[in-house]
N, C-alpha and C positions, 0 to 999 in steps of 0.2 A: 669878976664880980657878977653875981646870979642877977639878970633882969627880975624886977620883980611883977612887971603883967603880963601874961604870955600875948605876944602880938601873931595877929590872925589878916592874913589876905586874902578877899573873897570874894568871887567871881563867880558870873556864867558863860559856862563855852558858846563860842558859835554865832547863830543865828536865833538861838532860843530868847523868847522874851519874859519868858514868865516867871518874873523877878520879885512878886508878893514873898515870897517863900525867905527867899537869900533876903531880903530887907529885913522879915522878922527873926533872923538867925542870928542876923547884924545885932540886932535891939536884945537878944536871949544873952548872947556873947560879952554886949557891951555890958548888959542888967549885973553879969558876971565878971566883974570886974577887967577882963582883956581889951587889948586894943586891937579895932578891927578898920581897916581899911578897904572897903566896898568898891570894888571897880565898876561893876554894874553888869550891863548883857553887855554882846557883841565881843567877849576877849578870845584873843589867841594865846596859844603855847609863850610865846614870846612875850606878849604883852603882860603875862600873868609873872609869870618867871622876872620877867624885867623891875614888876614891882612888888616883886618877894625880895629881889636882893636891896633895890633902893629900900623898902619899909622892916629891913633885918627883920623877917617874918622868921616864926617857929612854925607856922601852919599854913598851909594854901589849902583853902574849903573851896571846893567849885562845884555847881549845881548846872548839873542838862538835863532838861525832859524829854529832846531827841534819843534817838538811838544812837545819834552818832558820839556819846560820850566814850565809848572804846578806843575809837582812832583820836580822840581829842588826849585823852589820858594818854594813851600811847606815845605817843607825839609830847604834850606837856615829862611825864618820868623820864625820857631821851634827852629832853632839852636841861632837865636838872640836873642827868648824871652826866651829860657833859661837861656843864660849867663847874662838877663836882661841888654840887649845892647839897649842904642836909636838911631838906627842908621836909617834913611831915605833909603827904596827901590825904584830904580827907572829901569823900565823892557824895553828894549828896541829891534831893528833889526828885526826880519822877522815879516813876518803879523801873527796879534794875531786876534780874532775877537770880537764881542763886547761880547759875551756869557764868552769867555776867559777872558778878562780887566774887566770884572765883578766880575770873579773869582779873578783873582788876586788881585783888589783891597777888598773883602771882607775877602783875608789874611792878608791885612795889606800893598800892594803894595802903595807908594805915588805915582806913575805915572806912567804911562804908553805913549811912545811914540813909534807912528807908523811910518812905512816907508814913507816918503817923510815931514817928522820934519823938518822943518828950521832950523838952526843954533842958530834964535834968540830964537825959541822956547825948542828948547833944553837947551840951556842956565837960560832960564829963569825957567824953570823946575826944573831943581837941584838948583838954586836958591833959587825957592820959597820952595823946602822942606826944604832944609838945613837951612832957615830963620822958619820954624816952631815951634811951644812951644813944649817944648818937653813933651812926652805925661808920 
């Protein structure tokens, strides 16, 4: 039987604090009818992963405004195709550049949205992955 709200897990890698952003994404998400489970700053590969499987997530949305969200993804996509998890990545918050959203979409990222995303297009983003076949 088809769930009927797509469920969304959403995190910030790292060390990164600047968590205005993922709160309002949380509020755009919920406004839209999904459920979203907000881990907050400070998450690891593991920790994220760990509660994508306890919250049967369709999406992991996770936002870094370091540079270090490369090796964080890297590390988080490893960690899913291990446990053979099909879980939709979706990378968002500081500016990535196109060289970068290259890279991450050649790990496996579903999206990539940049700073100044509309509401509708965020929305529609976790959307459209979470409505994907699964691979």
């Amino acid at each position: 039987m088809a769930r009927s709200r797509t469920r969304v897990v959403l995190g910030i890698f790292g060390l990164d604090q600047h968590d205005f952003g993922a709160k309002v994404v949380s509020a755009i998400l919920r406004d839209a009818g999904m459920e979203v489970v907000y881990l907050g700053s400070f998450q690891t590969a593991e920790t994220i992963v760990q509660a994508a499987i306890e919250e049967d997530a369709d999406v992991i949305g996770m936002s870094c405004h370091s540079w270090e969200y490369l090796g964080y993804t890297r590390e988080l996509i490893s960690l899913l195709r291990e446990k053979k998890l099909d879980i939709a990545v979706v990378i968002g918050g500081g500016t990535i550049s196109e060289a970068d959203e290259s890279s991450l979409r050649a790990m496996g990222v579903s999206d990539v949205l940049t700073p100044g995303a509309t509401a509708e297009e965020i929305v529609h983003s976790i959307q459209r992955v979470a409505a994907r076949p699964a691979s």
